[in-house]
C-alpha positions in Angstrom: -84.2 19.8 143.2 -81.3 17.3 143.6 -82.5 14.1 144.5 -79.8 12.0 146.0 -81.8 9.5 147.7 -82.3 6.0 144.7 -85.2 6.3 142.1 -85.0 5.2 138.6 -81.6 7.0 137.5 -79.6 5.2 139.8 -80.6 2.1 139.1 -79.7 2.7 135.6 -76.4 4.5 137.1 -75.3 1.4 139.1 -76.0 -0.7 136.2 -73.9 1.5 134.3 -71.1 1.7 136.8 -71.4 -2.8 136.9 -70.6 -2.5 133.3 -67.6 -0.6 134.2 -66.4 -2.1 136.7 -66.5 -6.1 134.9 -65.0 -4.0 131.9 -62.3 -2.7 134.0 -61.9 -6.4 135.5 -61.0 -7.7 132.1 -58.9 -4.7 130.9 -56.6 -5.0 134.2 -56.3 -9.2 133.7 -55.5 -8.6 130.2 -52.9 -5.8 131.4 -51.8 -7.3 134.4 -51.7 -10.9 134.1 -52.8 -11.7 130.3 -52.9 -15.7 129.6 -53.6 -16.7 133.3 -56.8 -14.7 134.0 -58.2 -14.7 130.5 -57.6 -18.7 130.2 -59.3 -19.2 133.9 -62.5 -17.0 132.9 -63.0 -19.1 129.4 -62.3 -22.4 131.4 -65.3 -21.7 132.9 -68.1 -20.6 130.6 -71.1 -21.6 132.3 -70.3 -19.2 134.9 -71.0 -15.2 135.4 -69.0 -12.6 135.5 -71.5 -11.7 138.5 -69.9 -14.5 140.3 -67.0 -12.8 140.9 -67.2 -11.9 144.6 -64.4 -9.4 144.4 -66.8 -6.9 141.9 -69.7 -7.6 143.6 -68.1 -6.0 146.7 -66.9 -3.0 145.4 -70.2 -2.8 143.4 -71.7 -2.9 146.8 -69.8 -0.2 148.6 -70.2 2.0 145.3 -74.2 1.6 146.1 -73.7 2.0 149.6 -72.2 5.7 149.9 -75.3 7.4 148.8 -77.7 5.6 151.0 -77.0 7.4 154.6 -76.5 11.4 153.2 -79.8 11.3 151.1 -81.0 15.1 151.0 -84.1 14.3 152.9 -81.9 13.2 156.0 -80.0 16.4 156.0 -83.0 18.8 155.6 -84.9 17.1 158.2 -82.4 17.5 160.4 -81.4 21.4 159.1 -78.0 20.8 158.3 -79.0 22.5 154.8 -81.7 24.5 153.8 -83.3 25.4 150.2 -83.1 28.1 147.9 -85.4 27.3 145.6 -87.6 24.1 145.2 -88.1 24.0 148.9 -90.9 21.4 148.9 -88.4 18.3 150.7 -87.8 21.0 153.8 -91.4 21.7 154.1 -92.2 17.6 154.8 -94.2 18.0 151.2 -92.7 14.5 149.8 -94.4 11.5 151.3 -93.4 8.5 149.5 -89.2 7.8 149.0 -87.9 4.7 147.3 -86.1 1.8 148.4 -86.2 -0.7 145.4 -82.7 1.0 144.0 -81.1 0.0 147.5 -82.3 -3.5 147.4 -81.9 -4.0 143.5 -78.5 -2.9 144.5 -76.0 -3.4 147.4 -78.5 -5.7 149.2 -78.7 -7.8 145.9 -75.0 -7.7 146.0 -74.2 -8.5 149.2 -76.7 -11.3 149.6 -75.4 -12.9 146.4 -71.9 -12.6 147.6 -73.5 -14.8 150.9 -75.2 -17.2 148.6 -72.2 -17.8 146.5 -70.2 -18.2 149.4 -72.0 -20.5 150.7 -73.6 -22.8 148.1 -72.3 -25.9 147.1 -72.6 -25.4 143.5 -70.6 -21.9 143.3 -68.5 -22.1 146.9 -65.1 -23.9 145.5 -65.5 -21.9 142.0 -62.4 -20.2 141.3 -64.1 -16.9 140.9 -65.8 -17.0 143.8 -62.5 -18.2 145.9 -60.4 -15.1 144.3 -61.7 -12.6 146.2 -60.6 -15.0 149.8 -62.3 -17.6 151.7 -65.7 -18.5 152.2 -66.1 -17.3 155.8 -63.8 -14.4 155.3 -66.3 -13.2 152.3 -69.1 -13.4 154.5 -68.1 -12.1 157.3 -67.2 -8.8 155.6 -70.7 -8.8 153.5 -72.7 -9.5 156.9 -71.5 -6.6 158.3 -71.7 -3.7 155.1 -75.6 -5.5 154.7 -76.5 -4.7 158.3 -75.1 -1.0 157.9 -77.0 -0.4 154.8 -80.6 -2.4 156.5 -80.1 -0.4 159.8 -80.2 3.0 157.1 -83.5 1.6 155.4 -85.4 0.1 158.7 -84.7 3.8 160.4 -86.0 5.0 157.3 -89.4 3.2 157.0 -89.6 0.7 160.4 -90.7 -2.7 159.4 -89.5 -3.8 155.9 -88.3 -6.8 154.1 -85.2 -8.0 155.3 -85.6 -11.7 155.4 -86.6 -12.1 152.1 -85.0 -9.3 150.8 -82.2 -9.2 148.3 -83.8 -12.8 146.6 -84.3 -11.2 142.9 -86.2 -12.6 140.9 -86.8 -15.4 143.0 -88.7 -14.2 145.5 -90.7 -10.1 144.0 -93.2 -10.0 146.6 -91.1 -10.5 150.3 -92.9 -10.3 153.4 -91.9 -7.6 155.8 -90.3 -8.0 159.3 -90.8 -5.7 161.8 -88.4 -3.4 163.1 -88.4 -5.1 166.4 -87.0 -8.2 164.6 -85.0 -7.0 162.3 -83.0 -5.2 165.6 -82.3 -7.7 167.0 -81.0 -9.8 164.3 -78.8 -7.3 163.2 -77.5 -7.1 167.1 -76.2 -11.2 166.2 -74.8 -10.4 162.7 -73.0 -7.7 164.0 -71.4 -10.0 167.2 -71.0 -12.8 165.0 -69.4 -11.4 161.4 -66.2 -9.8 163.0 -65.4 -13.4 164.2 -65.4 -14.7 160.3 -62.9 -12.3 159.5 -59.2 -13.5 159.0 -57.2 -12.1 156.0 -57.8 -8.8 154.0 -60.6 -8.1 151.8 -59.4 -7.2 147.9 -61.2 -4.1 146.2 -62.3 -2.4 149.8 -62.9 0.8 149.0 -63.7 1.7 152.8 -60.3 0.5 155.2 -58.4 -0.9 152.4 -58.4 -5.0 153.5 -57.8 -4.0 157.2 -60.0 -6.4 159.2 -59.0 -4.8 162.5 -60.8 -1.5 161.2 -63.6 -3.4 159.9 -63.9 -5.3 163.3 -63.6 -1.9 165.2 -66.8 -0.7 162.6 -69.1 -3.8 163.2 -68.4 -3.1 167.4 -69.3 0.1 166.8 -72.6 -0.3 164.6 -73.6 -2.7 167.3 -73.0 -0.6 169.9 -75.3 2.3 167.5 -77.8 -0.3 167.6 -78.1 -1.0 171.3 -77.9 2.9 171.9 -81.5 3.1 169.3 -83.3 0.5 171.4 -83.0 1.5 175.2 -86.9 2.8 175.5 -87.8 -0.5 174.1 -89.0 -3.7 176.1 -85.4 -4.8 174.4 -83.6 -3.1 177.0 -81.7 -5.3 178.7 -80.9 -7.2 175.8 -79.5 -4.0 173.7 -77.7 -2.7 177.2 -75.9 -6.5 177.2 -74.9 -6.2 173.5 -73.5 -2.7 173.9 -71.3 -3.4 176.9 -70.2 -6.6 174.6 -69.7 -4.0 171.5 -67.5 -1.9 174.1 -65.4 -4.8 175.8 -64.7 -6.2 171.8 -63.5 -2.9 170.7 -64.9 0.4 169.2 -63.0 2.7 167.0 -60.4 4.4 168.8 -59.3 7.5 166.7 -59.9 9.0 163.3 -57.9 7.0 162.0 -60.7 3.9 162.5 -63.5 6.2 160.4 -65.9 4.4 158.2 -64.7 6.5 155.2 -65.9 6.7 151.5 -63.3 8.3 149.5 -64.2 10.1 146.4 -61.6 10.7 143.7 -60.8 13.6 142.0 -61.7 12.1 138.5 -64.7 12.4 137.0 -66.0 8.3 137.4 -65.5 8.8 140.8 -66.3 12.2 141.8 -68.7 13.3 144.8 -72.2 14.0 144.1 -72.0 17.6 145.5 -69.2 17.8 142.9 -71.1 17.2 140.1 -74.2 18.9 140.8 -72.6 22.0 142.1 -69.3 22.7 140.4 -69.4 20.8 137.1 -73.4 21.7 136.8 -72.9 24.7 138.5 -76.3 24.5 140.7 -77.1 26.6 143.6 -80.5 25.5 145.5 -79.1 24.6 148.7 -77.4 26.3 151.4 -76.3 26.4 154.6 -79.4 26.8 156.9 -80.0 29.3 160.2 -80.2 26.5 162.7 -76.7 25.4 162.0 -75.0 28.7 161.4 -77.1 31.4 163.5 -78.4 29.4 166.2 -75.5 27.2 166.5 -71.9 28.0 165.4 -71.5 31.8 165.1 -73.0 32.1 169.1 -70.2 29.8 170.0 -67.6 31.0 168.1 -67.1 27.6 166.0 -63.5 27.4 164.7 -65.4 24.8 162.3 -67.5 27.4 160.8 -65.1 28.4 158.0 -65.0 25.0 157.3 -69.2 24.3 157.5 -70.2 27.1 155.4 -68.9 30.4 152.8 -69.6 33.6 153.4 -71.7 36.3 151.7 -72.2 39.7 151.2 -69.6 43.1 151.6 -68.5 42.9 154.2 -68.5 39.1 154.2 -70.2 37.1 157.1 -71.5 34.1 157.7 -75.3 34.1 157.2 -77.4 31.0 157.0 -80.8 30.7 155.4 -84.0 30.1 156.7 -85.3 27.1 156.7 -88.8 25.7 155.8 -90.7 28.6 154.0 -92.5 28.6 150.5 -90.4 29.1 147.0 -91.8 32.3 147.0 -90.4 33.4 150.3 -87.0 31.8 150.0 -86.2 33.2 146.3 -85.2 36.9 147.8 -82.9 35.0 150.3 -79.9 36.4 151.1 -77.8 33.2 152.4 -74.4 31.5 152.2 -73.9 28.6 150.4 -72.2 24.9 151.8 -68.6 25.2 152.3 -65.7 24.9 149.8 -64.3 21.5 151.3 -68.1 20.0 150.7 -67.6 21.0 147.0 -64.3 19.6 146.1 -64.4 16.5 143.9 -62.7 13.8 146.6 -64.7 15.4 149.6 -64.8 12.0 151.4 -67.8 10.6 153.1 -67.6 9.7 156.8 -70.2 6.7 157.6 -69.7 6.2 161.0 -66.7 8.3 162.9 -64.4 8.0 166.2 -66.2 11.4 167.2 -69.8 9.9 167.0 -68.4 6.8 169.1 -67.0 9.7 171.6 -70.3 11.0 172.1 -72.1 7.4 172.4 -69.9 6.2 175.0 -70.3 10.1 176.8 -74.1 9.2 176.6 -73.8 5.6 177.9 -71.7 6.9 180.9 -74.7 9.2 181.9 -77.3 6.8 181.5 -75.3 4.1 183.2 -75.0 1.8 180.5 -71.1 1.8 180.7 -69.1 2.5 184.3 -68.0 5.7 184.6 -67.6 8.7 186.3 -69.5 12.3 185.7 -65.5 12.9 184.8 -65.6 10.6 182.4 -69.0 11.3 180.5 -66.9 14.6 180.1 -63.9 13.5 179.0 -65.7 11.6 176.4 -67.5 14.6 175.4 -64.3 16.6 174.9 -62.8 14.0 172.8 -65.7 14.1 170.8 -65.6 17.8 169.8 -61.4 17.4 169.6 -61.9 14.6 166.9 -64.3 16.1 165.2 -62.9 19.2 164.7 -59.5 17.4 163.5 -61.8 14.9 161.0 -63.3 18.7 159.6 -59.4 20.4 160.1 -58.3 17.8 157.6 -61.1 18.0 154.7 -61.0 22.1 154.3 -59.8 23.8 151.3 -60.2 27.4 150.7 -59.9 28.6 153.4 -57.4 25.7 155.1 -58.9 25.8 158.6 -56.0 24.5 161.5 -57.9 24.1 164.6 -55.8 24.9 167.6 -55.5 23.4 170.8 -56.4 26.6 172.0 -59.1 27.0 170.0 -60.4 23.6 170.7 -60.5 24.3 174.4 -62.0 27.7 174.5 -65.2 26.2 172.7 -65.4 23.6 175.1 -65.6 26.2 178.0 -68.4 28.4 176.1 -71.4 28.4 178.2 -73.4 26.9 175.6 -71.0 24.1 174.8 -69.3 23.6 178.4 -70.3 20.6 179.7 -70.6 19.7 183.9 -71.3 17.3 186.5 -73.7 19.8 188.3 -76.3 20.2 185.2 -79.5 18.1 185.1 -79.7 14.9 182.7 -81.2 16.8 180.4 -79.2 19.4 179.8 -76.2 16.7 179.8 -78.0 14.9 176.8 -78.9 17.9 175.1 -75.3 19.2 174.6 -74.1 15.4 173.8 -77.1 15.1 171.2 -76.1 18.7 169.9 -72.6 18.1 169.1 -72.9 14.8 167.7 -75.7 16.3 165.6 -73.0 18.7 164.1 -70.1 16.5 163.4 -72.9 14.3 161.1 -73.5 18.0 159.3 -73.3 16.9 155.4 -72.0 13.5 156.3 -75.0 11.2 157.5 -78.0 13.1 157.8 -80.3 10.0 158.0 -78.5 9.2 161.3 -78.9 12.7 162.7 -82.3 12.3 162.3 -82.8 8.9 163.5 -80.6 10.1 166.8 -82.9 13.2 166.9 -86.5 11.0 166.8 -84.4 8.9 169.6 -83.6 12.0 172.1 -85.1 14.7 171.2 -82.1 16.8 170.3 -81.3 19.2 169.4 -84.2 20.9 169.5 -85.3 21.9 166.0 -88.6 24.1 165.3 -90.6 22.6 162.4 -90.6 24.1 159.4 -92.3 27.5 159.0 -94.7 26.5 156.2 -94.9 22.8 157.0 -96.9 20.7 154.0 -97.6 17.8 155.7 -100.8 17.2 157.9 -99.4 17.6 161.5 -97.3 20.2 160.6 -94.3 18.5 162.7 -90.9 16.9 161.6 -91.6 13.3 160.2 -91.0 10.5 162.4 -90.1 8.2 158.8 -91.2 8.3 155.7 -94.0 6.6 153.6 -93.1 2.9 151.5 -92.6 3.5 147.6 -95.8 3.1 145.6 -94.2 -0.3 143.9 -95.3 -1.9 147.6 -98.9 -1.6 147.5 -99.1 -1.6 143.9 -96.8 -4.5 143.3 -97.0 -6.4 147.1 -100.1 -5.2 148.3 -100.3 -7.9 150.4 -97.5 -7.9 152.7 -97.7 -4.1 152.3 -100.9 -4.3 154.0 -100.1 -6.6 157.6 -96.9 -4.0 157.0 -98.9 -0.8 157.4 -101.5 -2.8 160.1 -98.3 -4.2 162.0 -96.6 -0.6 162.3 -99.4 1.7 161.8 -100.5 4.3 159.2 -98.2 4.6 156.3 -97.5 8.5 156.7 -94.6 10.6 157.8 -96.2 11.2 161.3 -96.4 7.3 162.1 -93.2 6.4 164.9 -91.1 3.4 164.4 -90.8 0.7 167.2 -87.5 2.4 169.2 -89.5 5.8 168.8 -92.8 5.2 170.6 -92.2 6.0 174.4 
């Protein structure tokens, strides 16, 4: 089965692609600007080529873009479902790895801090290339707290103070989640206010620090949203009306986009595994397709998944059941547009802010009217279907106005003043969960541990022991092999280290 979540082969990928990307450094100064560049990096020969900030970045938003759409995330949630192999869908994997995310962009990012802020390396000229001190940590503040809000949500209390170190510090103590929340509440208020010019090599908004402000709001307002049935309430509900008054993204145009290239170095995963290697194991799954889009006439369905049979229709596969079950499956696989070699990756997206600020409306977190939780709701499913409009191919799907509005008025989708909270939340949670489909599965999941919704039947032949959906999953085995200590107060701090075990915001 494809793994895209880090184990060994990534780590030896990323250290591959920082080979690259310091070898494409050179070739470009030797191109680009010959004597200058070449005669400053020999001027200095007591100093790395890892102190160049500006690689360290884009090494870090390289190791960032498979962190949030790991396959685990997205069969947990039943955005996909298996063909063969079907072991992950059935809860069967206990233990997932982190050491790959924090050998990688949390190494990166906190060296890019340290570098930044040493006395020793601060004034260097490659350090001061890639923009001012503040400016360089500002952005790396707020790309670390994305990527430790993915692992925390992943496996609760982890390191995060002492994480990233290296080799100066291989056994870190862990923080608990409860911590680690609220710090990343005051990186995310304080790091927009370091930013003042563009960033060079930003592979996500392309230097614009208005976008990247309008991203760190927005986390921060994600965050708040994950803590309300916590004794952190009223702190989280004060941050989020902050996040709102500073400025959350305000159309597509503000997504927290990845953009893969249509070249082979750069080239989505799904790419490479299912055109170039020409795999098949995964497939749309029932819940999306059956339960959810063809009752509803989704104009995104074309779009989601292919069809299959004579005569065609769209047919999704069920999801959960034993290898020998699912192998005479008849099923349609992922979409086209998920295939293609630049399909982008949306981290965080205008529509999933929609739906936030239609949820913080109902539950009075924001002032508003019953009018406005809808209208938010609407502009959610608008922008979504325009950020899935814009990726097809084969078919091109051109979502209407028309179109748009009549799946807003199906009874199943419609959305009204005179429906119980519940119900409200439920058709929020729901379309949220389906504009994360293929993009962020981890956040799907954490949003359905938070609500409750959609509701999603557990798998039909569960492996695990409660037979249920996991609540997070279980620390690699380098923890208690290698940090038994802290691994231990870890597992007595948070509870049992199994899939069942709920993190801090998940408990009431």
């Amino acid at each position: 089965m494809l793994n895209f979540h880090y184990n060994i082969k990534d780590k030896r990928m990323k250290n591959q692609f920082k080979i690259y990307v310091l070898m494409m450094a050179v070739s470009v100064s030797l191109l680009t600007a010959c004597k200058k560049d070449f005669g400053d990096l020999n001027s200095n020969p007591n100093v790395p080529l890892s102190a160049n900030t500006k690689y360290l970045f884009s090494s870090a938003v390289i190791g960032t873009r498979g962190i949030p759409n790991g396959a685990a995330g997205l069969l947990y949630v039943q955005h996909m479902a298996e063909f063969i192999y079907t072991n992950e869908s059935r809860y069967q994997q206990i233990q997932y790895s982190y050491d790959g995310i924090y050998a990688g962009p949390v190494q990166d990012l906190q060296r890019i801090i340290k570098l930044n802020t040493d006395p020793a390396t601060k004034s260097l000229k490659e350090v001061l290339d890639n923009g001012s001190n503040e400016n360089q940590i500002g952005f790396a503040r707020i790309l670390k707290a994305f990527v430790m809000l993915q692992i925390t949500d992943r496996w609760g209390n982890v390191p995060y103070r002492e994480a990233g170190l290296g080799e100066t510090n291989s056994q870190p103590k862990f923080d608990t989640q409860k911590f680690i929340y609220n710090d990343l509440l005051k990186e995310l208020k304080e790091a927009p206010l370091q930013l003042v010019t563009a960033q060079p090599n930003d592979p996500l908004f392309g230097g614009d620090i208005t976008k990247w402000k309008k991203w760190a709001n927005s986390l921060r307002a994600i965050v708040a949203l994950r803590m309300m049935k916590t004794e952190d309430v009223a702190v989280a509900k004060a941050a989020f009306s902050e996040a709102v008054t500073a400025g959350l993204m305000a159309s597509n145009a503000d997504n927290a986009i990845f953009n893969y290239q249509s070249n082979a170095t750069y080239e989505s995963p799904w790419y490479t595994n299912y055109v170039r290697n020409g795999r098949t194991d995964y497939g749309v799954s029932q819940t999306v397709v059956d339960n959810n889009m063809k009752p509803n006439a989704d104009p995104r369905l074309p779009v989601f998944s292919r069809t299959v049979g004579s005569p065609a229709v769209y047919k999704g596969i069920p999801y959960g059941v034993t290898d020998q079950y699912s192998a005479g499956v008849d099923g349609a696989l992922l979409g086209r547009a998920i295939y293609a070699q630049n399909f982008p990756l949306q981290l965080t997206t205008y529509a999933q802010m929609c739906f936030t600020m239609s949820e913080a409306v109902l539950e009075g977190w924001v002032a508003g009217s019953d009018a406005e939780m809808i209208s938010w709701y609407n502009k959610g499913i608008e922008a979504s279907m325009d950020q899935w409009s814009a990726v097809s191919t084969n078919p091109i799907v051109s979502i209407t106005t028309a179109q748009k509005t009549a799946y807003e008025a199906m009874p199943n989708v419609l959305l009204t003043a005179g429906q119980t909270h519940d119900q409200k939340l439920e058709k929020i949670q729901t379309q949220k969960w389906l504009n994360f489909y293929m993009n962020n599965g981890y956040e799907a999941w954490a949003e359905w541990r938070r609500t409750g919704y959609p509701v999603l039947v557990p798998a039909r032949d569960a492996a695990n022991a409660d037979k249920k959906i996991p609540r997070r999953q279980a620390y690699p085995k380098t923890e208690s092999d290698l940090n038994k200590v802290n691994y231990d107060a870890a597992v007595a701090a948070q509870g049992p280290d199994a899939l069942s075990t709920r993190l801090w915001w998940d408990r009431s």
